[in-house]
C-alpha positions as CSV (number, residue, x, y, z in Angstrom):
1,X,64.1,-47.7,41.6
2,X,65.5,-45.2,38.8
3,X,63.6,-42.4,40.5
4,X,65.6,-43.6,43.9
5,X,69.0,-43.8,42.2
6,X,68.5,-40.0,40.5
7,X,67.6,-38.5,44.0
8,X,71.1,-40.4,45.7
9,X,72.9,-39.1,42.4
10,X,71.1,-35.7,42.8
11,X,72.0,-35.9,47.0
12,X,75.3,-36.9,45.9
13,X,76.1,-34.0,43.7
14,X,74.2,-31.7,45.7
15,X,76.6,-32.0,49.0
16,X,79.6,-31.9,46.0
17,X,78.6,-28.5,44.9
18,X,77.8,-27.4,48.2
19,X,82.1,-28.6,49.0
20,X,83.2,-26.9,45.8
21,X,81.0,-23.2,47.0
22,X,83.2,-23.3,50.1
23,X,86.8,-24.6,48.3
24,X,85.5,-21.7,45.5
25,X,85.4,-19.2,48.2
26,X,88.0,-20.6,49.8
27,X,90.3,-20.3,46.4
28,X,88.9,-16.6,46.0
29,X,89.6,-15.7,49.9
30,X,93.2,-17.0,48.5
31,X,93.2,-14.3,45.5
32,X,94.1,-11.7,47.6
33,X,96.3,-13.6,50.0
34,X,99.4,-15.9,49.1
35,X,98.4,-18.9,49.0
36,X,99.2,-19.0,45.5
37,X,98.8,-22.7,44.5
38,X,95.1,-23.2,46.1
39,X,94.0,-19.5,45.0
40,X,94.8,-20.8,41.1
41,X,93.8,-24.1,40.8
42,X,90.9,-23.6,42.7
43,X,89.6,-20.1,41.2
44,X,90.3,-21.7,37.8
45,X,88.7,-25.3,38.3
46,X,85.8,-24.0,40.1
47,X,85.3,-21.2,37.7
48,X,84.9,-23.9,35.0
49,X,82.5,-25.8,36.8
50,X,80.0,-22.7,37.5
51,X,80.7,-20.5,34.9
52,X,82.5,-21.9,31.5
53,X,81.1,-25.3,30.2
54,X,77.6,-25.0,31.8
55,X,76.6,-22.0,29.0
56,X,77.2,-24.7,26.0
57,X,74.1,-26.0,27.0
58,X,72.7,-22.4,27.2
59,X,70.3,-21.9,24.1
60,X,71.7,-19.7,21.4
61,X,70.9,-16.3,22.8
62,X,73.2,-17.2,25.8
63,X,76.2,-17.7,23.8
64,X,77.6,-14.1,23.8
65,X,77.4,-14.7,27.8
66,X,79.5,-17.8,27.4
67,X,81.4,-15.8,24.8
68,X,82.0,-13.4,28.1
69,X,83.2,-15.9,30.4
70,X,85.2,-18.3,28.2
71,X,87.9,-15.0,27.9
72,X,87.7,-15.5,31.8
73,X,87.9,-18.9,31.6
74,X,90.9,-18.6,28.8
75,X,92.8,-16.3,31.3
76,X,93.4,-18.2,34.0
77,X,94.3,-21.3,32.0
78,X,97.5,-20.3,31.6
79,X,98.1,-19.5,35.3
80,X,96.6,-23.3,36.4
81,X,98.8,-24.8,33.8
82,X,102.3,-23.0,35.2
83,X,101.2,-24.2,38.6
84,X,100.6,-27.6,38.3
85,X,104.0,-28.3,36.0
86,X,105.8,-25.8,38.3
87,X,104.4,-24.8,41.4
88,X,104.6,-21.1,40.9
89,X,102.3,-18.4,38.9
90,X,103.1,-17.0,36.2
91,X,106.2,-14.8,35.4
92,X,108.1,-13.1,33.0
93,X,110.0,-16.4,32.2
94,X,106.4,-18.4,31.1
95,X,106.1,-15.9,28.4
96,X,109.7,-15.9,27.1
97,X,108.8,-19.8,27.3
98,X,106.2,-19.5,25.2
99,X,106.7,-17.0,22.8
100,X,110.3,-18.0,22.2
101,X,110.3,-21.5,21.4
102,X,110.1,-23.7,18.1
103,X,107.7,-26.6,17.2
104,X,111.1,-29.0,18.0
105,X,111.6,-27.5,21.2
106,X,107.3,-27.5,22.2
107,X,107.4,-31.1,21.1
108,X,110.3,-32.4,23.8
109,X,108.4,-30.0,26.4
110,X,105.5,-32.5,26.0
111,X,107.1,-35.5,25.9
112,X,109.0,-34.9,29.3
113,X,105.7,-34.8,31.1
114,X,103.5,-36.8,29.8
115,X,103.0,-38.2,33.2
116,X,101.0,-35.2,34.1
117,X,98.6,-35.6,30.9
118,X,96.4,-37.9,33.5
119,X,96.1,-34.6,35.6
120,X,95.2,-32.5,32.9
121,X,93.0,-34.8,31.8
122,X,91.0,-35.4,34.7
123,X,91.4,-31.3,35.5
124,X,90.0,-30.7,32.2
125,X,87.1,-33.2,32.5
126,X,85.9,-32.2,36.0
127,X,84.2,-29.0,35.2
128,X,82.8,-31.4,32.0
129,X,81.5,-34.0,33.7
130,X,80.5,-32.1,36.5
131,X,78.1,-29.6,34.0
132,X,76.4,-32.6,32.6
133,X,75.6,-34.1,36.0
134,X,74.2,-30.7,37.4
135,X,72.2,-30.1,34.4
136,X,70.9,-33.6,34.7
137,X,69.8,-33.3,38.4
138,X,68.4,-29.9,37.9
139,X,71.0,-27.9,39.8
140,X,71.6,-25.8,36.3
141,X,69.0,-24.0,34.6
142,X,69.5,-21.4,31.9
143,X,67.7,-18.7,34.1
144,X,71.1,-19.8,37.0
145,X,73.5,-19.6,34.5
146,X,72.6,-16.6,32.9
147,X,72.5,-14.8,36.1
148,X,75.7,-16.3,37.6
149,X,77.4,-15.6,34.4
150,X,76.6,-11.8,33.7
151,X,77.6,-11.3,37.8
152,X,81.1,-12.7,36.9
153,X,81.5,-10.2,33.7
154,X,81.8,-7.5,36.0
155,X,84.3,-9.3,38.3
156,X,86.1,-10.2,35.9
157,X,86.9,-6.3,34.5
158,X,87.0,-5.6,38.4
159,X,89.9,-8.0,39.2
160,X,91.8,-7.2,36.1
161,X,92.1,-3.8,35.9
162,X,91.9,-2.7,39.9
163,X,94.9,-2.6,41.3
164,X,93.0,-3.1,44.5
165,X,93.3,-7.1,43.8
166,X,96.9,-6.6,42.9
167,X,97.2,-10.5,44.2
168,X,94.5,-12.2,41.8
169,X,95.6,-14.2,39.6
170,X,94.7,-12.2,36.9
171,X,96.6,-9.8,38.2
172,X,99.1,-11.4,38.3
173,X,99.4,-12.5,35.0
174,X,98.5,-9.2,33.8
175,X,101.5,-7.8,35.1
176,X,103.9,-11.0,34.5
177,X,103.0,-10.2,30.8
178,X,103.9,-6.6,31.4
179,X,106.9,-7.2,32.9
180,X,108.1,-9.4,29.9
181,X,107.5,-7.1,27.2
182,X,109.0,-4.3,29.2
183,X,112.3,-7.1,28.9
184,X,111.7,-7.2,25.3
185,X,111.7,-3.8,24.7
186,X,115.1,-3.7,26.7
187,X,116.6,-6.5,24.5
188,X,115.8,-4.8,21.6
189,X,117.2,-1.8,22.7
190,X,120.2,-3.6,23.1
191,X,120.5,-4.9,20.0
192,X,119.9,-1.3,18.3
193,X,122.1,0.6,20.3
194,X,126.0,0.8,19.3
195,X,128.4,-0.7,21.2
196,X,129.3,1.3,24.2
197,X,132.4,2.8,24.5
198,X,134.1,0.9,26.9
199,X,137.2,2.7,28.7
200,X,140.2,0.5,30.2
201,X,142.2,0.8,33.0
202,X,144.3,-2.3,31.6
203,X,143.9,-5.0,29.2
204,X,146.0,-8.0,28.9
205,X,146.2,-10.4,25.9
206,X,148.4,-12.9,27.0
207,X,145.6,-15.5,26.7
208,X,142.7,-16.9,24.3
209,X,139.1,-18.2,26.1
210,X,136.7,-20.8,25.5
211,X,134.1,-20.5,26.7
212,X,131.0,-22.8,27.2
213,X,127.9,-22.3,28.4
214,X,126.3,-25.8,29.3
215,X,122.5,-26.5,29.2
216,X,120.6,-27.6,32.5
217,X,123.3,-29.5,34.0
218,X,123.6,-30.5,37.7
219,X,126.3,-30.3,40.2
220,X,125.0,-33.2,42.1
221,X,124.7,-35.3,38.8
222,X,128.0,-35.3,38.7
223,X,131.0,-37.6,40.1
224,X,133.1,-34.8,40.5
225,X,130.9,-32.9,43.0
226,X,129.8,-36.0,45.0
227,X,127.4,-38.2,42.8
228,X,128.0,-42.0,42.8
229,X,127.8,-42.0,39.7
230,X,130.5,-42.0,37.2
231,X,129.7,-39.0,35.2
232,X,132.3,-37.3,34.9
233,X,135.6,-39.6,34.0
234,X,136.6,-37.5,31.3
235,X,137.6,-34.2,32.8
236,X,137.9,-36.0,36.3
237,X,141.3,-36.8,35.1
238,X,142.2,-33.1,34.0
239,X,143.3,-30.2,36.3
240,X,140.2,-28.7,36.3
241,X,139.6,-25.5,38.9
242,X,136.1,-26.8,40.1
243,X,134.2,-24.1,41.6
244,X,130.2,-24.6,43.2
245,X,128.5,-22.4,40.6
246,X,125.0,-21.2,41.5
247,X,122.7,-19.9,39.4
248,X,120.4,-17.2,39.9
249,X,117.6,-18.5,38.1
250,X,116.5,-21.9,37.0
251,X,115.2,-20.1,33.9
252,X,117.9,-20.2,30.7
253,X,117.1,-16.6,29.6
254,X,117.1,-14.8,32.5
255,X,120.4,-16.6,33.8
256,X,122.3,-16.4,30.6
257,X,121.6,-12.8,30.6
258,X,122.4,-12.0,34.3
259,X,126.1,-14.3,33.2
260,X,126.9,-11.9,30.9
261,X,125.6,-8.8,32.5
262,X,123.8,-7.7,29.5
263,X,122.1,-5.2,31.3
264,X,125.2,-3.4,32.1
265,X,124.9,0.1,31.7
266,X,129.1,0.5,32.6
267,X,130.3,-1.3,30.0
268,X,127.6,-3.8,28.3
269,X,127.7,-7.3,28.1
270,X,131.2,-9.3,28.5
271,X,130.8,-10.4,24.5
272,X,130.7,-6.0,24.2
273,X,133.6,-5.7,27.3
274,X,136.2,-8.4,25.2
275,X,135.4,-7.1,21.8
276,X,136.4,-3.7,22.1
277,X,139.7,-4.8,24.0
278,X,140.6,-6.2,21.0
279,X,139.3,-9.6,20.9
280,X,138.1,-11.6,18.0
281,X,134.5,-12.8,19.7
282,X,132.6,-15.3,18.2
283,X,129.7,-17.0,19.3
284,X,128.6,-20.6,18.5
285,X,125.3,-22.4,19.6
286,X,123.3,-25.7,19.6
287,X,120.3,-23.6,20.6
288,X,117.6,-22.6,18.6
289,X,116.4,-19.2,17.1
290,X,113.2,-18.3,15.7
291,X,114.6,-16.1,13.0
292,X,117.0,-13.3,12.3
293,X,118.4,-13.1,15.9
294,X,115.0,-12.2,17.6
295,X,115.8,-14.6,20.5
296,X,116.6,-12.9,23.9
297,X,119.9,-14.6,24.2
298,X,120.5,-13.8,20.5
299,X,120.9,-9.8,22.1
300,X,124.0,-11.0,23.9
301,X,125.4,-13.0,20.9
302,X,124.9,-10.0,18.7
303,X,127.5,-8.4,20.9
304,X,130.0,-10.5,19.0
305,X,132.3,-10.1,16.0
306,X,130.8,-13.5,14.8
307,X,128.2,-15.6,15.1
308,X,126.9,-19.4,14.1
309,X,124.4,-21.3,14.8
310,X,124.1,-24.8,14.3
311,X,120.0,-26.9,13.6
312,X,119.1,-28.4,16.7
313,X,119.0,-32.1,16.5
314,X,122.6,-32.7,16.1
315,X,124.6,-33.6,18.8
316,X,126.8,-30.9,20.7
317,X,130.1,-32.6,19.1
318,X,129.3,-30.7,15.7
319,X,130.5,-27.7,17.8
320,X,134.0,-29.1,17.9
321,X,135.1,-27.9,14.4
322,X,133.6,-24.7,14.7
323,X,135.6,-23.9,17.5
324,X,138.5,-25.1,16.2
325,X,138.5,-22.9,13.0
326,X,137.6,-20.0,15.3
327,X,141.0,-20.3,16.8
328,X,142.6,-20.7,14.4
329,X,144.7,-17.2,12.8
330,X,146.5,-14.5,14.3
331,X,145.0,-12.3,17.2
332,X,143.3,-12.8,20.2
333,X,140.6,-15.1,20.5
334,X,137.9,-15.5,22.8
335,X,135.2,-17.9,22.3
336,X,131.7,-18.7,23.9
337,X,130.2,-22.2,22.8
338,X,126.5,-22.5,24.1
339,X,125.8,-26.7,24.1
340,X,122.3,-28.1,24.0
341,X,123.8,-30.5,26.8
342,X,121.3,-32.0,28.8
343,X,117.8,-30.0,27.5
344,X,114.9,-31.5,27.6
345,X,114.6,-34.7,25.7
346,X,117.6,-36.1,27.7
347,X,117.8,-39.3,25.5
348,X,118.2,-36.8,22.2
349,X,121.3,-35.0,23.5
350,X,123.9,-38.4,23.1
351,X,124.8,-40.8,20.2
352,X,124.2,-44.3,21.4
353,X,127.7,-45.1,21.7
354,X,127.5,-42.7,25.3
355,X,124.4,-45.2,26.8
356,X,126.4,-46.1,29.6
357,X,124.1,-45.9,32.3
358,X,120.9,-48.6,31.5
359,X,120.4,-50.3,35.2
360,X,118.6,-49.4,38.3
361,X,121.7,-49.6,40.9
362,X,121.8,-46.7,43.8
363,X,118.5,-45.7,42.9
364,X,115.4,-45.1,45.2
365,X,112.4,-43.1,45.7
366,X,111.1,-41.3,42.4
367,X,114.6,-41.8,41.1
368,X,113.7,-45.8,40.9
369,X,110.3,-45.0,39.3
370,X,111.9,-43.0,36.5
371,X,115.2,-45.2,36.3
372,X,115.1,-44.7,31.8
373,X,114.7,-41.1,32.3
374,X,117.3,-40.7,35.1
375,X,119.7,-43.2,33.3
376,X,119.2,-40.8,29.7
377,X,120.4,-37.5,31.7
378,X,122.8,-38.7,33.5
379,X,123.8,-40.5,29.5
380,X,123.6,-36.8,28.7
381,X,125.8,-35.5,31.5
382,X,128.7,-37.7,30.7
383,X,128.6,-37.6,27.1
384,X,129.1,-33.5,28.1
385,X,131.8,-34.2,30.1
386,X,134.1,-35.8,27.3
387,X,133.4,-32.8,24.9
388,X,134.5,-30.6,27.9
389,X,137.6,-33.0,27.5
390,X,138.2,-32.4,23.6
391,X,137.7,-29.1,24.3
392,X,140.3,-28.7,27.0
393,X,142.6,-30.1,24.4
394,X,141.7,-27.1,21.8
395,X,142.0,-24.8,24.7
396,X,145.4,-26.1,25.2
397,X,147.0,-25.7,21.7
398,X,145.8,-22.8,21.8
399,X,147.1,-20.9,24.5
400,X,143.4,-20.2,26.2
401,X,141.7,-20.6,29.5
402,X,139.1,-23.1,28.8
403,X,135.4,-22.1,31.4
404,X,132.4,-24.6,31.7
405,X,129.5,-22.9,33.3
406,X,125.7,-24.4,33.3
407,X,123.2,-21.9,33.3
408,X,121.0,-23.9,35.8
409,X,120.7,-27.3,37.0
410,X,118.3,-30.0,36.8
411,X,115.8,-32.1,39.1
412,X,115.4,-36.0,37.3
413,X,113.4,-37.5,40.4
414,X,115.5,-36.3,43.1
415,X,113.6,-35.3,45.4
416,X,110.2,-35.1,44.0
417,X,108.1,-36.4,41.3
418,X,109.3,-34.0,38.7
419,X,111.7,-33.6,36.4
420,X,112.5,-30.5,34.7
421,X,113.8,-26.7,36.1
422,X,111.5,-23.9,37.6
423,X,111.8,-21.4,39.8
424,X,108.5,-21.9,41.9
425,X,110.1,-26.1,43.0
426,X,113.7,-24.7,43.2
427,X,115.8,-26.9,45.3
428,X,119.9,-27.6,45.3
429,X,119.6,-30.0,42.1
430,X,118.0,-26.8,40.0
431,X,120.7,-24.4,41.7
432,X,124.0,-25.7,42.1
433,X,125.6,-25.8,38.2
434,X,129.3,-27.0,37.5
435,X,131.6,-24.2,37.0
436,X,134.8,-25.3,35.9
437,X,138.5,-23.4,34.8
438,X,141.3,-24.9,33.3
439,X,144.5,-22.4,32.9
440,X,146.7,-22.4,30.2
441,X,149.6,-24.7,30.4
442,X,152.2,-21.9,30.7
443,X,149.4,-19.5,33.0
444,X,151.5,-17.1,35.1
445,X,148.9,-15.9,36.7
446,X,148.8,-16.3,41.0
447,X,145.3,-18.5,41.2
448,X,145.7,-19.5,44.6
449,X,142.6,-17.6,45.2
450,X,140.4,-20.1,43.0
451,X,142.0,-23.4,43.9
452,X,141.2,-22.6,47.7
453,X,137.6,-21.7,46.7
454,X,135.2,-23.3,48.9
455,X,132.1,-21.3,48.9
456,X,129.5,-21.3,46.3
457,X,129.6,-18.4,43.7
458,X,126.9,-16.8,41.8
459,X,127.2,-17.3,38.5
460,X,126.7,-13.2,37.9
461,X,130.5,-13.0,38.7
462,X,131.1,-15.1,35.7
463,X,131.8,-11.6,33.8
464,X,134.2,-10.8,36.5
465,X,136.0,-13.5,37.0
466,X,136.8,-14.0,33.0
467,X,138.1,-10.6,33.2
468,X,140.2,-11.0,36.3
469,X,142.0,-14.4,34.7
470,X,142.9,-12.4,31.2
471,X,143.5,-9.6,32.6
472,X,140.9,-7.1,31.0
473,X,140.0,-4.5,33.3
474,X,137.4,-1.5,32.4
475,X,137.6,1.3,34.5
476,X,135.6,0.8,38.0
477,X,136.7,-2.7,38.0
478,X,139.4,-3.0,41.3
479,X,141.9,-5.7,41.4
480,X,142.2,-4.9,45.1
481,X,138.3,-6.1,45.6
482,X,138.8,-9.7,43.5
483,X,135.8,-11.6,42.2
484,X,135.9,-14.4,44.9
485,X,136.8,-12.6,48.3
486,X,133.4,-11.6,49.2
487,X,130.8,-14.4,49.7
488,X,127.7,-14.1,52.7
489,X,125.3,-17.0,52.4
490,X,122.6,-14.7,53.4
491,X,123.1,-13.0,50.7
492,X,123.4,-15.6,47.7
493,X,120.2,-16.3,46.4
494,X,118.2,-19.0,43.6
495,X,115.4,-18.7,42.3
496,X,114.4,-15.9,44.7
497,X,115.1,-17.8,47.9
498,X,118.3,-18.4,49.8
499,X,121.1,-21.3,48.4
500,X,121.5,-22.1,52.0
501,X,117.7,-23.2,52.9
502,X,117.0,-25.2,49.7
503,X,116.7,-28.6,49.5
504,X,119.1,-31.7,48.3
């Protein structure tokens, strides 16, 4: 009877090895194709299964092979991890994910997806579970596993460093990592050059700015561009310029950096453009830094006159007196205010006072599932708005145009089950950002041209446009071409596809 249940287990894992030979070569078919998501789960999982935990029950002299492989094994981890959060392989932005973040920060990634922990578990178990059954039927043996293993040490050098199998995930990875400390090296640049010399064909100076930069908020989490929620009551009551802002990336870094042009060889940065017209710049965040300004966004900021930076962990209201005392004094003044606003860890980002949302009403779908988490963002969202609110109030006593701009939105459970921002599940809730102006009380300045705005704009005219309203111009910039007269939807693009074709 035992003998009869180890041959239907043996059977049974038999036929499941000989399915996981054809999804392997199916997976590894994929490497060199673009099927990206079955090329890295697949090559990964699989490899596990044949290749990784097998060799721990190699004898000792087998454990430089499994030495070997595990680096294999370790590559592609990273690559099957990117893919099931986000759907896409990793990029530039992973790394400046993961080598620019803080324990506090690592700690609320976690937390908002611990729903996928039973998918890592069970992805991590597989190739476990499966090695201990093959062993036990007989389909391993050391004289198998040695072989297979020292044929995958030379494929492994062979699809890393042949640019033959440019689409491999190693590949892939390889050149992801590449292209990230190629934008390092840029960043730092930036930070050691001097300011460039920026020559003006006018500048103004009727006007102070505010400036703030709001953390992955949505458009379509908010009352004000459609949502039936009442998110935004605070400014909905102000005479807010309300533009569709959408941002080229759903990646903070890369967008906050495209914002401000940092890359600029013209002129710089905006913070580099303002402060040699003669502004007072100061910059003011409720973001992190891992040090003395070694954070990428920390290479715009240092473009400033001044800069603070707040702990993360309070809420975004501490900002208000900053600002305040920035303003304050003679000269002009312009001010950027980055908010922690609706980052990860959505119920963090409000004082309890702001839990206004706590029910399940208008929900459905993945939305209804998640009703706590969706109720804590959109919390987040309208505790936003009213500091945009006290802010406009500042901006008002102090004679300044007061801009809101997110630097990408956020999916809570709209459309998928997924909460979070990434390039590789884009859709209209990632994309579309708030992008609000409010003029001065006594603005003289003809803004027809923004009131009648109907069409989206890419949040890389955000440089522009602040120096079209005050009136800064460096030379090449034409007032005859204005920020917001050219718009082709074929042309505006999230995420690396196009606004129009996403999803809402």
């Amino acid at each position: 009877m035992i003998n009869l249940r180890l041959n239907r287990i043996a059977s049974f894992f038999k036929a499941y090895l000989a399915v996981n030979l054809v999804l392997l070569a199916y997976g590894i078919l994929n490497l060199f194709c673009n099927n990206l998501y079955f090329a890295v789960l697949f090559a990964h999982l699989f490899l596990g299964i044949f290749t990784t935990f097998p060799l721990l029950f190699v004898k000792r002299s087998g454990y430089y092979i499994f030495a070997a492989n595990f680096i294999f094994f370790f590559f592609s981890l990273p690559a099957a991890v990117v893919m099931i959060l986000f759907g896409e392989t990793m990029n530039p932005n992973a790394f400046f994910a993961i080598f620019n973040t803080d324990s506090s920060e690592a700690a609320e990634f976690i937390a908002n997806y611990t729903h996928k922990i039973p998918v890592f578990m069970l992805y991590v178990a597989l190739p476990i579970l499966s090695s201990i059954f093959f062993r036990k039927t007989g389909l391993y043996t050391e004289n198998r596993l040695k072989y297979l293993s020292i044929l995958l040490i030379p494929i492994f050098i062979i699809t890393v460093r042949t640019d033959t199998f440019k689409n491999s995930v190693f590949q892939r990875t390889k050149r992801a990592y590449i292209n990230y400390q190629n934008e390092i090296k840029n960043l730092k640049d930036l930070r050691k050059i001097k300011d460039k010399q920026v020559e003006f064909d006018a500048v103004g100076g009727d006007y102070n700015l505010v400036f703030i930069v709001g953390e992955s908020a949505s458009a379509l989490h908010m009352k004000a561009y459609g949502y039936f929620r009442d998110t935004t009551p605070f400014t909905d009551k102000l005479p807010f310029i309300r533009l569709t802002g959408v941002t080229t990336d759903a990646h903070t870094i890369a967008a906050i950096l495209k914002m401000f042009n940092a890359y600029d060889e013209l002129n710089g940065s905006l913070q580099n453009i303002l402060t040699q017209s003669g502004y007072e710049t100061y910059w003011i965040s409720n973001q992190p830094t891992l040090g003395s300004g070694d954070t990428p966004i920390q290479s715009v900021a240092s473009r400033v006159k001044y800069e603070k930076h707040i702990m993360r962990g309070q809420f975004d209201e501490m900002l208000i007196s900053l600002v305040e005392s920035a303003l304050k004094g003679e000269g002009r003044k312009a001010v950027f205010v980055h908010l922690i606003g609706s980052h990860t860890g959505y119920g963090r980002r409000y004082p309890k006072q702001f839990r206004y949302f706590n029910d399940k009403d208008g929900l459905s779908g993945f939305a209804l599932k998640h009703y706590r988490e969706v109720n804590h963002y959109d919390n987040s969202i309208r505790y936003t708005d009213s500091l945009i609110a006290r802010f406009a109030e500042i901006a008002g006593e102090n004679n300044a145009f007061l801009i809101y701009v997110a630097d990408h939105g956020e999916e809570v459970f709209d459309l998928s089950n997924f909460s979070g921002h990434t390039n590789g599940l884009i859709s209209r809730y990632m994309s579309d950002v708030p992008f609000f102006i409010l003029p001065p009380n006594d603005c003289k300045k003809d803004l027809a041209i923004y009131y009648k705005r109907k069409e989206p704009v890419l949040i890389t005219n955000v440089t522009y446009i602040v120096e079209d309203l005050l009136g800064v111009y460096p030379k090449g910039f034409s007032e005859q071409i204005h920020p917001l007269s050219y718009y082709n939807p074929e042309e505006v693009y999230s995420g690396g596809k196009r606004h129009d074709t996403l999803a809402r």
